[in-house]
KETORMAR-928313 format. One record per residue (C-alpha): y negated, x negated, z; residue in one letter. Coordinates in pm, whole numbers, padded with zeros to 5 digits, always signed. Each point is the difference from the previous one (the first is absolute). Layout:
BEGIN
YXZA/...
***
This chain:
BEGIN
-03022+03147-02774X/+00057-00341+00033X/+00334-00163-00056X/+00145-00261+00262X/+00056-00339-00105X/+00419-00025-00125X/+00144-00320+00184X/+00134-00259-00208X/+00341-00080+00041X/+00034-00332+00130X/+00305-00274+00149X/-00114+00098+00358X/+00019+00360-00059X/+00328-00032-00091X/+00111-00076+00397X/-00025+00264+00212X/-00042-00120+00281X/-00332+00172+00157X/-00009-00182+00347X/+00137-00355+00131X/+00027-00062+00358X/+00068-00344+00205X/+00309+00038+00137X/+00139+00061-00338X/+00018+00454-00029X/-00132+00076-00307X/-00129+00357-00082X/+00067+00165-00361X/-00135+00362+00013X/+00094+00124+00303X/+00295-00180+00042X/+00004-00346+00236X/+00279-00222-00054X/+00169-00331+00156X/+00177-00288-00140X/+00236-00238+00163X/+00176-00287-00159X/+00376-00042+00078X/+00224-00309-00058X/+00279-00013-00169X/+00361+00018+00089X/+00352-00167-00140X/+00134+00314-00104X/+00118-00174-00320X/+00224-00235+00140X/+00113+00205+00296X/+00365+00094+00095X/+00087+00344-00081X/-00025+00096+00344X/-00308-00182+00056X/-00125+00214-00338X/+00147+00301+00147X/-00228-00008+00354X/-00305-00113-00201X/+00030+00293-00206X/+00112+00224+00333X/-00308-00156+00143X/-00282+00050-00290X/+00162+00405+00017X/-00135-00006+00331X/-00344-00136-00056X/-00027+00250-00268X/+00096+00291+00188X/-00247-00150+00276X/-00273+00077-00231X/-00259+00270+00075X/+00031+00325-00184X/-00395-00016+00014X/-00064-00284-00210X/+00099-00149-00336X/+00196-00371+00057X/-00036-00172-00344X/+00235-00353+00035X/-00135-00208-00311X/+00177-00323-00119X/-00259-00204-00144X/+00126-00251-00262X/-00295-00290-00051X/+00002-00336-00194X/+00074-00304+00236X/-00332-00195-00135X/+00000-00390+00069X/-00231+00088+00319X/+00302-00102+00230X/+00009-00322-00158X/-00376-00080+00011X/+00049+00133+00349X/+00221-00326+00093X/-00137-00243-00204X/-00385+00051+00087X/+00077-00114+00361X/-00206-00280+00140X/+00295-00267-00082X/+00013-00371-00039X/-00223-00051-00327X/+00282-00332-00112X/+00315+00093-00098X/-00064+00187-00321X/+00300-00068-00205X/+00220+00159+00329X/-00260+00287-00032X/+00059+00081-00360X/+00319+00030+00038X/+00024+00264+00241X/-00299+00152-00172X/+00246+00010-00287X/+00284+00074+00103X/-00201+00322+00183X/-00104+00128-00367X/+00328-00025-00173X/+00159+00206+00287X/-00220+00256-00014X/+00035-00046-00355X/+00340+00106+00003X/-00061+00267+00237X/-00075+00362-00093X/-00303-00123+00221X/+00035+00385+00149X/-00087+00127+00342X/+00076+00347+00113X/-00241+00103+00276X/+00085+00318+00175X/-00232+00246+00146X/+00021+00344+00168X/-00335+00254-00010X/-00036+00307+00220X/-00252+00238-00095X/-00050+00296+00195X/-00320+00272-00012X/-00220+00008+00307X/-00299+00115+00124X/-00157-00259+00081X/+00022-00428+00029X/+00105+00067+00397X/+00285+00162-00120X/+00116-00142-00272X/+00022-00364+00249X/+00184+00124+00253X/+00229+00134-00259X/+00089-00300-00147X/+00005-00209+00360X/+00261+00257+00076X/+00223-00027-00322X/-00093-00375-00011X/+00151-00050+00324X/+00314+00177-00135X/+00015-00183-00344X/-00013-00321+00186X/+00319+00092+00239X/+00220+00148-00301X/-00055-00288-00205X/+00060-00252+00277X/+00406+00153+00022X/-00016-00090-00336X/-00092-00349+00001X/-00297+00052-00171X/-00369-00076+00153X/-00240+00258-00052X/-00419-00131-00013X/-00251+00174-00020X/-00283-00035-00291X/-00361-00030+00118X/-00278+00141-00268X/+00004-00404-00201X/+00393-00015-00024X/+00005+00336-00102X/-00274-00031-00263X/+00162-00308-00135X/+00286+00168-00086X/-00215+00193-00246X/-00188-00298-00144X/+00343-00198-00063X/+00147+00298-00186X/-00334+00066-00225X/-00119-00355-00014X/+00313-00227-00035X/-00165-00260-00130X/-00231-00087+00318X/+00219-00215+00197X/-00027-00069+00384X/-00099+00094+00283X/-00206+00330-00032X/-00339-00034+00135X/-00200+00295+00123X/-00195+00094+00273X/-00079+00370+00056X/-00275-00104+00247X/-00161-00238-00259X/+00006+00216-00286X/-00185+00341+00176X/-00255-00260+00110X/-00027-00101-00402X/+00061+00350-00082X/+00335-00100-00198X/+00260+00293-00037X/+00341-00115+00088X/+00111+00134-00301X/-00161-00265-00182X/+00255-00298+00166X/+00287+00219-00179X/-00001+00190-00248X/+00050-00132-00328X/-00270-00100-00308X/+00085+00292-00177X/+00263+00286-00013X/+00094+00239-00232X/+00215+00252-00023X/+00194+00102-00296X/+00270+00272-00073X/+00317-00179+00120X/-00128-00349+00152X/-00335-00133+00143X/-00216-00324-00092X/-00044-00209+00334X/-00250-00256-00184X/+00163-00193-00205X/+00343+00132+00124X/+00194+00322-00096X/+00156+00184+00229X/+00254+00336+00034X/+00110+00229+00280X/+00355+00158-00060X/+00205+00204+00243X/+00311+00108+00143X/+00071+00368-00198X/+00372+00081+00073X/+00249-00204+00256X/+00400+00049+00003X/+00157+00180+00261X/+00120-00354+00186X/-00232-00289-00011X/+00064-00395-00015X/-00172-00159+00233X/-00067-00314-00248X/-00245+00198-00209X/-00289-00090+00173X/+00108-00400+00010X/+00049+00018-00404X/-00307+00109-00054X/-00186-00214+00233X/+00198-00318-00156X/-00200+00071-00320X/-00229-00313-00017X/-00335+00172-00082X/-00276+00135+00224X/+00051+00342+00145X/-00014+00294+00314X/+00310+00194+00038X/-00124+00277+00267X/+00217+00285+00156X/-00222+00223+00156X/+00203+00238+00265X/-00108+00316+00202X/+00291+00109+00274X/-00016+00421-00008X/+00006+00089+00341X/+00382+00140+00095X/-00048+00335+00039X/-00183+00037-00302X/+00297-00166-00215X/+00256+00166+00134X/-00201+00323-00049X/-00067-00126-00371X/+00379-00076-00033X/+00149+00342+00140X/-00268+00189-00245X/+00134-00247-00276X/+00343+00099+00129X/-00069+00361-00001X/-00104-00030-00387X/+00358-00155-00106X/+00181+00258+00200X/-00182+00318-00138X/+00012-00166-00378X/+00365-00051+00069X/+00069+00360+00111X/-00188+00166-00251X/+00238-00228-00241X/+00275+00160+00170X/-00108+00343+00000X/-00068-00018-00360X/+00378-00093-00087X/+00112+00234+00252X/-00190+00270-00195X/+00180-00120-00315X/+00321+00005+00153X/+00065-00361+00058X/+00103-00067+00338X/+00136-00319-00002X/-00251-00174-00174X/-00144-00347+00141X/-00267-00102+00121X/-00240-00202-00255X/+00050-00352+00034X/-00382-00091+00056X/-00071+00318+00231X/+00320-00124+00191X/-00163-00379+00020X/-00316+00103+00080X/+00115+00192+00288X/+00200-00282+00145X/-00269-00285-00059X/-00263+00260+00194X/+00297+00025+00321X/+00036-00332-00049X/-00372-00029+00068X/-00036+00229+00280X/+00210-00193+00177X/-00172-00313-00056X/-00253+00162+00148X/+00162+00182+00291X/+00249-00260+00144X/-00010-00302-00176X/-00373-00047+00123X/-00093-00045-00327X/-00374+00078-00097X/-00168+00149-00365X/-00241-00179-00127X/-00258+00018-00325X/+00034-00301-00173X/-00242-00146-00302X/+00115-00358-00157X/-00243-00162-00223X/-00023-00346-00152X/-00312-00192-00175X/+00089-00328-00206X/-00225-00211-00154X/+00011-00186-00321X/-00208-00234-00171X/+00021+00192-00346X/+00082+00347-00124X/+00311-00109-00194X/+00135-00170+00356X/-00125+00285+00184X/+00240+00205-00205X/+00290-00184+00021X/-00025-00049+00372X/-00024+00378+00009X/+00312+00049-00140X/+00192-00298+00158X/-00077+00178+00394X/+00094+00365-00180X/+00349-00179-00096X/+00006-00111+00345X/-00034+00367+00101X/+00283+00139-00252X/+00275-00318+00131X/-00042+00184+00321X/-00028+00428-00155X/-00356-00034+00070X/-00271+00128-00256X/-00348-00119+00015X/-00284+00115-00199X/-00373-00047-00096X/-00269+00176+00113X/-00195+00140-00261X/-00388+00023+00031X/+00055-00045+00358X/+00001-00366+00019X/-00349-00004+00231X/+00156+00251+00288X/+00394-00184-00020X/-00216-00346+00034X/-00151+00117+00301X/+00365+00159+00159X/+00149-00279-00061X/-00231-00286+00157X/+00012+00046+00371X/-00334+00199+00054X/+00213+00247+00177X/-00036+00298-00306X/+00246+00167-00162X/-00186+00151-00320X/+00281+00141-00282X/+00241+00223+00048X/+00310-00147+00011X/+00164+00109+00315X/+00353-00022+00073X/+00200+00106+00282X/+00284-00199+00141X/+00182-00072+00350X/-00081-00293+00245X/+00324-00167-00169X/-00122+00016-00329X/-00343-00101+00115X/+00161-00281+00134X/+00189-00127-00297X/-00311-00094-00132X/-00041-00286+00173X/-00258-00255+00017X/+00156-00314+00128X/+00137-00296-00198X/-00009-00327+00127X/-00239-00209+00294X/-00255-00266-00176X/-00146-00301+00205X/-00350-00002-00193X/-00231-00150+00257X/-00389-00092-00052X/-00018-00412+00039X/+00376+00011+00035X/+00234-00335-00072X/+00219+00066-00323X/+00380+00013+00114X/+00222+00129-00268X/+00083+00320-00231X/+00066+00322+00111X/+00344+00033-00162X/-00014+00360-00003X/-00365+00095-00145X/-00046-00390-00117X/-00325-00018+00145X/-00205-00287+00171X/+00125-00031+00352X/-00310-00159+00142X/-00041+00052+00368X/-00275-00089+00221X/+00190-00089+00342X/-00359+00031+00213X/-00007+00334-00075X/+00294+00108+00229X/-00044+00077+00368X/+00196-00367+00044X/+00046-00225-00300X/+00252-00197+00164X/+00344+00003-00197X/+00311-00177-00104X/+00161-00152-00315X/+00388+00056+00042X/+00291-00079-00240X/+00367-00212-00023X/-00070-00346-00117X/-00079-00007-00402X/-00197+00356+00017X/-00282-00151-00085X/-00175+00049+00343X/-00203-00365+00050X/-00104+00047-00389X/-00169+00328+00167X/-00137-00161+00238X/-00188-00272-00218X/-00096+00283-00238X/-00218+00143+00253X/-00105-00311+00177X/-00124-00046-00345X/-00189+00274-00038X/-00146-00029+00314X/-00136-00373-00039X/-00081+00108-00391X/-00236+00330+00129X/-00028+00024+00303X/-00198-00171+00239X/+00236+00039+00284X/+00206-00325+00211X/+00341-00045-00072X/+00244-00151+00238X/+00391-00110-00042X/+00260-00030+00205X/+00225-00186-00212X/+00326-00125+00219X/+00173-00062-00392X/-00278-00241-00145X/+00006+00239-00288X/-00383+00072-00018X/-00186-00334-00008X/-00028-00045-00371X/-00196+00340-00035X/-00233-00040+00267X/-00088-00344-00113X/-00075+00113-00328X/-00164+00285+00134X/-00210-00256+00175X/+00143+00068+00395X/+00132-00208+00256X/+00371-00122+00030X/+00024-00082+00396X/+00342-00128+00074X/+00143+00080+00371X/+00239-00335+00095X/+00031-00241+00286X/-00030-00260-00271X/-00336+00155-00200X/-00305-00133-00069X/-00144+00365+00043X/-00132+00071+00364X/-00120+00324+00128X/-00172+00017+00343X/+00186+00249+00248X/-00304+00031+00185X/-00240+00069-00308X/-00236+00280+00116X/-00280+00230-00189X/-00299+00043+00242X/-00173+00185-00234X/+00230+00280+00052X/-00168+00046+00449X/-00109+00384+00004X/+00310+00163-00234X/+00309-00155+00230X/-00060-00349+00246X/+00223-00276-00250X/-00009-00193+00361X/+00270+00332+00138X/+00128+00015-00333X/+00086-00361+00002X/+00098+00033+00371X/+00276+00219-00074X/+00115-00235-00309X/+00072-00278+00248X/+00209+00218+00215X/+00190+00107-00246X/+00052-00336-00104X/+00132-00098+00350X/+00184+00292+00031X/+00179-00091-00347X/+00053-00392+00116X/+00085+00093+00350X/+00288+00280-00088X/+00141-00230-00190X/-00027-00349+00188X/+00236-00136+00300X/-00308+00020+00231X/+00013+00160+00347X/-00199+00325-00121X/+00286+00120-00206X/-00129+00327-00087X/-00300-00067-00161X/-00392+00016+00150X/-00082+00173+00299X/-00298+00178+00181X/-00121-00342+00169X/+00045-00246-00353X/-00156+00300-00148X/-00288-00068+00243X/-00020-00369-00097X/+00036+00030-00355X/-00296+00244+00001X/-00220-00238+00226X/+00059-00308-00222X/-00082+00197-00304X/-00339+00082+00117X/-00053-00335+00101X/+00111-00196-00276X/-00227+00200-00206X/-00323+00039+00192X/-00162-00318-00156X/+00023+00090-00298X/-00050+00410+00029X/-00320-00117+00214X/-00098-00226-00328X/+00027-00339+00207X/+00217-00108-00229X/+00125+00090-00381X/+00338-00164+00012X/+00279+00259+00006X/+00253-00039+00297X/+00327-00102-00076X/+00380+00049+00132X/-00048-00362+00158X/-00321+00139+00207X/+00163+00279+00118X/+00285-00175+00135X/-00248-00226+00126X/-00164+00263+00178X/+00331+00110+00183X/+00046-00348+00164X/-00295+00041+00168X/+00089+00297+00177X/+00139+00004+00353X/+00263+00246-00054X/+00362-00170-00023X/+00072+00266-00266X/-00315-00080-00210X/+00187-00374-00042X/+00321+00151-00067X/-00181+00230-00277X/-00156-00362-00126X/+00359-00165+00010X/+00141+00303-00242X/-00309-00061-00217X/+00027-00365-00015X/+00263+00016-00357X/-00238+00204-00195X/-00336-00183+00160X/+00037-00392+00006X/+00418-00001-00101X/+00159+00008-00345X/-00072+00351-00105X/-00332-00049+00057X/-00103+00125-00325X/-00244+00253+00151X/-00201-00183+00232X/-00231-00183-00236X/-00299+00152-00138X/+00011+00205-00297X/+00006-00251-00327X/+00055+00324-00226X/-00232+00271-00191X/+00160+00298+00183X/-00340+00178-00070X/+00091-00033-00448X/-00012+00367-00094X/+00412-00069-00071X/+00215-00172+00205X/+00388-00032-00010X/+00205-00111+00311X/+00282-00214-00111X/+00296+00063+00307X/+00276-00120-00167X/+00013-00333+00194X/-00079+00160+00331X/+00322-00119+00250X/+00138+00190+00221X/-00170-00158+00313X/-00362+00031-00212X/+00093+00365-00115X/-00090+00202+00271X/-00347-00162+00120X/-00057-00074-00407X/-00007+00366-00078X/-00175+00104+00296X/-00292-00226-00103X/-00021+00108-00372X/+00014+00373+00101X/-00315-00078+00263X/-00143-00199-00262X/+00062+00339-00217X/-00197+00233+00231X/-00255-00206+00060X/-00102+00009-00419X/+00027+00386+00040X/-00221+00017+00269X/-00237-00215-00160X/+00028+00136-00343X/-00065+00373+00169X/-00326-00137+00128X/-00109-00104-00367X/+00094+00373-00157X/+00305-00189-00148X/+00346+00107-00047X/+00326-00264-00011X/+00351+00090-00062X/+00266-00184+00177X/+00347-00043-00190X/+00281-00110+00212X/+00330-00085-00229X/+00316+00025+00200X/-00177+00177+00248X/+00346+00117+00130X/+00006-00360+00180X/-00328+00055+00196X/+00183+00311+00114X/+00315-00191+00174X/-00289-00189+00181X/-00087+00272+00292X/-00339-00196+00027X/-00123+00030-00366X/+00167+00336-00044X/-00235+00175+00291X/-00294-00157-00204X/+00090+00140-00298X/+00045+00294+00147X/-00333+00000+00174X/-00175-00108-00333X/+00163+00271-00170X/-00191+00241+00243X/-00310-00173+00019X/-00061-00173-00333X/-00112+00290-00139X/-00346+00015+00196X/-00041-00369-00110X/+00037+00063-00395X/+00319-00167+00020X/+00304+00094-00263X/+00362-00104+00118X/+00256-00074-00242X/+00369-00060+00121X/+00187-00153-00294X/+00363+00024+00080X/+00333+00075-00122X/+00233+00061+00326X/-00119+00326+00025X/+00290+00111+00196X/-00032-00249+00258X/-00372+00110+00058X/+00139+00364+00042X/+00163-00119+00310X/-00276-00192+00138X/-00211+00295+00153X/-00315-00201-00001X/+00040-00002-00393X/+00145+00330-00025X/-00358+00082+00156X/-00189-00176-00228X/+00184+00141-00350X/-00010+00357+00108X/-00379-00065+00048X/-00060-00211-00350X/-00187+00267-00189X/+00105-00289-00268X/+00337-00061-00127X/+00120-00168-00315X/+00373+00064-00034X/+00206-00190-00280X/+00359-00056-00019X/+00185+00067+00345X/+00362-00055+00124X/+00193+00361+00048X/-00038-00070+00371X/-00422-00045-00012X/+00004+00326-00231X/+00176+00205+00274X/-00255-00123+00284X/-00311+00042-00264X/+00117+00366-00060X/+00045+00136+00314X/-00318-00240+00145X/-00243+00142-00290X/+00179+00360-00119X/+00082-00169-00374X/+00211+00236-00196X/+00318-00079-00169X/-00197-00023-00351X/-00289-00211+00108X/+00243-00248+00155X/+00168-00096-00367X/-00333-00138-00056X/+00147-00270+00226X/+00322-00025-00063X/+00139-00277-00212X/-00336-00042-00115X/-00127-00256-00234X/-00315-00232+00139X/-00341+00163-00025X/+00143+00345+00035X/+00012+00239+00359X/-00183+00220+00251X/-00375-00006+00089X/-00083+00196+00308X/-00395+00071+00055X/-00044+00165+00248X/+00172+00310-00025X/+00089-00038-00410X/+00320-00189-00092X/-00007-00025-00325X/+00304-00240-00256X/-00239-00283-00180X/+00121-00295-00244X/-00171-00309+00000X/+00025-00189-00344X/-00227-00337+00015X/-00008-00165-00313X/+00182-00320-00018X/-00206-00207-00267X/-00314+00016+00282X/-00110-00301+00174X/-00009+00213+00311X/+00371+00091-00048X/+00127-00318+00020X/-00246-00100+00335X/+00172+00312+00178X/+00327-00030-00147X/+00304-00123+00269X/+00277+00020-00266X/+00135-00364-00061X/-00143-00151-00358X/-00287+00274+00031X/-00233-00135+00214X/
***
């Protein structure tokens, strides 16, 4: 007879997974299981009634769970590698500049330096048995669909991992050391006949008595033996805090509710008849007024307890497995990790243990293939379910994102790619001192250092000049009196088939009359109506249509417009010209000559500070069309530009620049545009609704220091609890709030002093 062939054992043999699919179900056996990934929450630094209805609300998604399946929730502890750095820094920036580059570079490294450089990604796997693929889909559309609404009460955003994402998590726990993005393609590799097991599983992997060789790593999977009665809810944070790689997984199965409380009456039944056969027995020995045992008498009260848990407290039972897999780089640090997360356990009456020859099947429950292979069941109620729970604290840890600070409760990067959110317009807000335009230059730095994208200030304080000039931008200054002339009528033909700049312009000129006319002694009084409108439009088209037509190349200017009115037959075109004349051919005629600036250098600063009060109104109506018109142009050339506007709560009194900032808030977005509004009288912007608008629609918000007064509109405009909000009170500079999109997480922002770029950004006196 011949003998089969034994199979060697090999790395890929050790992951069981028999089948992948695209959309991310894996099958092990005849099981099929899901993953999703779930973001964190700020259960940390939460109120105690904001704890209290997180915890009320995790119950809930627990007891949501089907009774069919097996819900593992895995915290996944990785190394922050320097990727995130390399991520920012490999940009396609200006190439000059290299001493300003090195320092951030630095100054990147020795944060994350001093950081545990720890990330806790958080996962939750449902594995179910099914007949077939069909079913096993529309099984997990269906409890997808329900995962995604349970976590959304909580705050939390629930995404779903396709087949690469999911597979990644597998390569980045076996092969640490590769760094990056994960690159596979399951439709590339059957065409080269490549098993997807090869893109993940490790170079070798052994498995010893008590711990496992991942390579050159060693490895051990302990687990949760015997609990207390009661709980801590912090258990799962002090263990996570432990600065080393690792999976904490709690793998849960809800018993259906008839079954427990079938399971709990039979349990119930046990203590009673031990207890009266106790009785009888000292009855038979004449001893009537014996007690009751003290155990049989607490075991019968935990077990009513229990039952009504179960029965009207809506509580569930549930069999519960926790395991936990560390990794080390040597046996000796192996060990003493080992026992540093068991002392964890016993601070809080919990007992973990090794497994013993079992290390290969309490690998594979505890890594999210959806398996639960030793037998280590225990049973416990939703609530203690619950008090095993998995949140800590938010992290901002975007790919290509702008560094802006330390997470002051992990101490992580906070590096956060503003693109990436469905608007990346925001605001900068803080009382004067809070370090807000020293934010501001930070990322403006950035930006110009590597990034290719525009930058454009709105600088009414002359505060940013000496940065942009060494940054190589242009200082334009904005004064009867300058040098500096911008063209009102400047134009971009190129941008004909996306929106007509002749309409565009069209409507800048009547706004322009309708600003000078509101606020003149003419006869019109209140502002432009339907027949100016008519004329305005007319001598638009027609002081453009030599050069749209190519006749000529030389732009029209304030003075040709004008010119063009007084050759209209309408009495109201000359009054229109008369209300021009000023800002045309009078003393303000600043812009009516032809541009003498750059305003196409990739960054330009508008100096306001000498605008006067007649020059105001038309001056900022000119620089904001002078604004939209580099969007529009940089959205035909794939390029983004972010537009900072310090002050901006002045543009708001203006009822002219406030609807365009408001409308460029809306629309900027479609034209890769990123709005920053850099101000500190937050309070006064609450009560401008056009403001109000535009912060409760900033996915981006920098909060530093704030008066008591802001802090009460912040917290009731954004839901900020009591303890986030000491993160800006009496703050020192650098330190606040950071809101991305829907994460608000405390950050501190120390710069070092003894840094050339310090001193550029720096606004304290003898600093800069």
């Amino acid at each position: 007879m011949k003998r089969g062939k034994r199979k060697r054992p090999s790395a890929q043999r050790s992951i069981p997974i028999d089948k992948l699919y695209r959309d991310g179900i894996i099958k092990c056996g005849s099981v099929y299981s899901k993953s999703w990934r779930f973001s964190d929450v700020n259960y940390d630094v939460a109120s105690d009634d904001d704890k209290e209805q997180m915890f009320l609300t995790h119950s809930a998604i627990l007891n949501g769970l089907p009774s069919d399946a097996f819900t593992k929730i895995s915290i996944y502890n990785r190394t922050l590698g320097n990727e995130v750095i390399k991520q920012m820094v490999s940009s396609n920036g200006d190439e000059r500049f290299e001493q300003y580059k090195r320092e951030l570079i630095d100054l990147l490294h020795s944060k994350m330096e001093e950081s545990n450089s720890i990330v806790h990604d958080k996962y939750i796997t449902v594995s179910t048995e099914k007949k077939n693929l069909e079913e096993a889909k529309s099984f997990f559309t269906r409890v997808g669909n329900d995962l995604t609404a349970d976590f959304a009460r909580l705050g939390s955003k629930i995404t779903e991992l396709e087949y690469k994402e999911r597979l990644q998590v597998f390569r980045d726990f076996f092969r640490p050391q590769d760094e990056g993005a994960f690159e596979f393609d399951l439709k590339k590799a059957m065409a080269r006949g490549i098993h997807f097991k090869d893109s993940i599983c490790p170079d070798s992997i052994e498995f010893r008595r008590d711990h496992i060789c991942i390579g050159d790593k060693f490895a051990r999977v302990i687990f949760l033996k015997e609990f207390p009665t009661f709980l801590k809810d912090e258990m799962f944070s002090n263990l996570t805090d432990f600065s080393r790689n690792m999976m904490l997984s709690v793998d849960i199965q809800p018993m259906p509710t008839d079954v427990a409380i079938k399971l709990v009456q039979k349990k119930m039944l046990a203590v009673e008849t031990d207890i009266t056969k106790w009785q009888n027995k000292q009855n038979m020995n004449n001893n009537f007024s014996a007690n009751v045992p003290y155990d049989m008498e607490q075991m019968r009260k935990e077990i009513k307890e229990l039952l009504d848990d179960i029965t009207t407290r809506d509580q569930r039972m549930m069999y519960a497995v926790v395991t936990l897999v560390h990794i080390a780089d040597s046996l000796d640090e192996l060990n003493n990790d080992t026992e540093t997360l068991m002392s964890i356990g016993r601070k809080f009456f919990c007992t973990f243990a090794t497994l013993k020859f079992q290390q290969e099947d309490a690998l594979n429950t505890v890594l999210p293939y959806g398996l639960i292979k030793i037998d280590a069941v225990r049973t416990l109620t939703t609530e203690s379910a619950a008090v095993l729970i998995p949140y800590k604290t938010q992290e901002i840890i975007d790919e290509g994102g702008l560094y802006y600070g330390i997470n002051a409760i992990s101490h992580n990067l906070l590096m956060c790619n503003r693109k990436l959110l469905l608007n990346g317009n925001g605001f900068i807000l803080g009382v004067s001192g809070s370090g807000k335009s020293f934010a501001s230059k930070m990322e403006m730095a950035m930006v110009a250092l590597f990034s290719p994208d525009d930058i454009i200030i709105i600088d009414p304080e002359r505060e940013y000049g000496p940065l942009v000039l060494k940054l190589g931008g242009e200082v334009i200054k904005l004064s009867a009196s300058s040098l500096h002339h911008i063209n009102a009528m400047e134009i971009d033909k190129d941008t004909f088939g996306e929106e007509n700049p002749i309409s565009i312009k069209s409507e800048f000129l009547i706004s322009l009359f309708d600003q000078l006319l509101k606020n003149g002694d003419t006869h019109f009084g209140v502002g432009v109506g339907a027949m100016e409108k008519s004329i305005i439009d007319r001598c638009t088209i027609n002081v453009f249509s030599d050069y749209i037509s190519g006749k000529t190349t030389r732009m029209p200017t304030l003075v040709d417009f004008r010119n063009e009115l007084l050759r209209q037959s309408e009495p109201e075109a000359h009054s229109l010209a008369l209300s021009l004349e000023m800002f045309a051919t009078g003393s303000l005629n600043a812009f009516a000559h032809e541009s003498n600036v750059d305003v196409n250098r990739r960054i330009i600063c508008y100096d306001t500070l000498e605008l006067g009060d007649q020059m105001k109104a038309i001056g900022l109506l000119i620089m904001l069309d002078n604004i939209m018109n580099r969007v529009m142009a940089n959205r035909r050339r794939g390029k983004y530009t972010r537009v900072y506007i310090d002050e901006a709560h002045l543009l708001f009194k203006n009822p002219y620049s406030a609807e365009f900032l408001l409308k460029a808030w809306k629309r900027f977005r479609k034209y890769g545009g990123l709005l920053t509004g850099i101000t500190q009288n937050i309070e006064d912007c609450l009560r401008n609704e056009t403001a109000r608008g535009m912060l409760s629609n900033s996915e981006f918000l920098l909060m530093l220091n704030q008066s008591p007064s802001d802090r009460r509109e912040l917290a009731d405009l954004l839901n900020i609890s009591d303890t986030q909000l000491s993160h800006i009170t009496n703050a020192a500079a650098g330190r606040g709030l950071i809101k991305v999109g829907g994460s608000i997480v405390p950050f501190v922002n120390d710069f070092p002093r003894d840094t050339e770029l310090y001193k550029l950004m720096s606004t304290k006196p003898g600093e800069g």
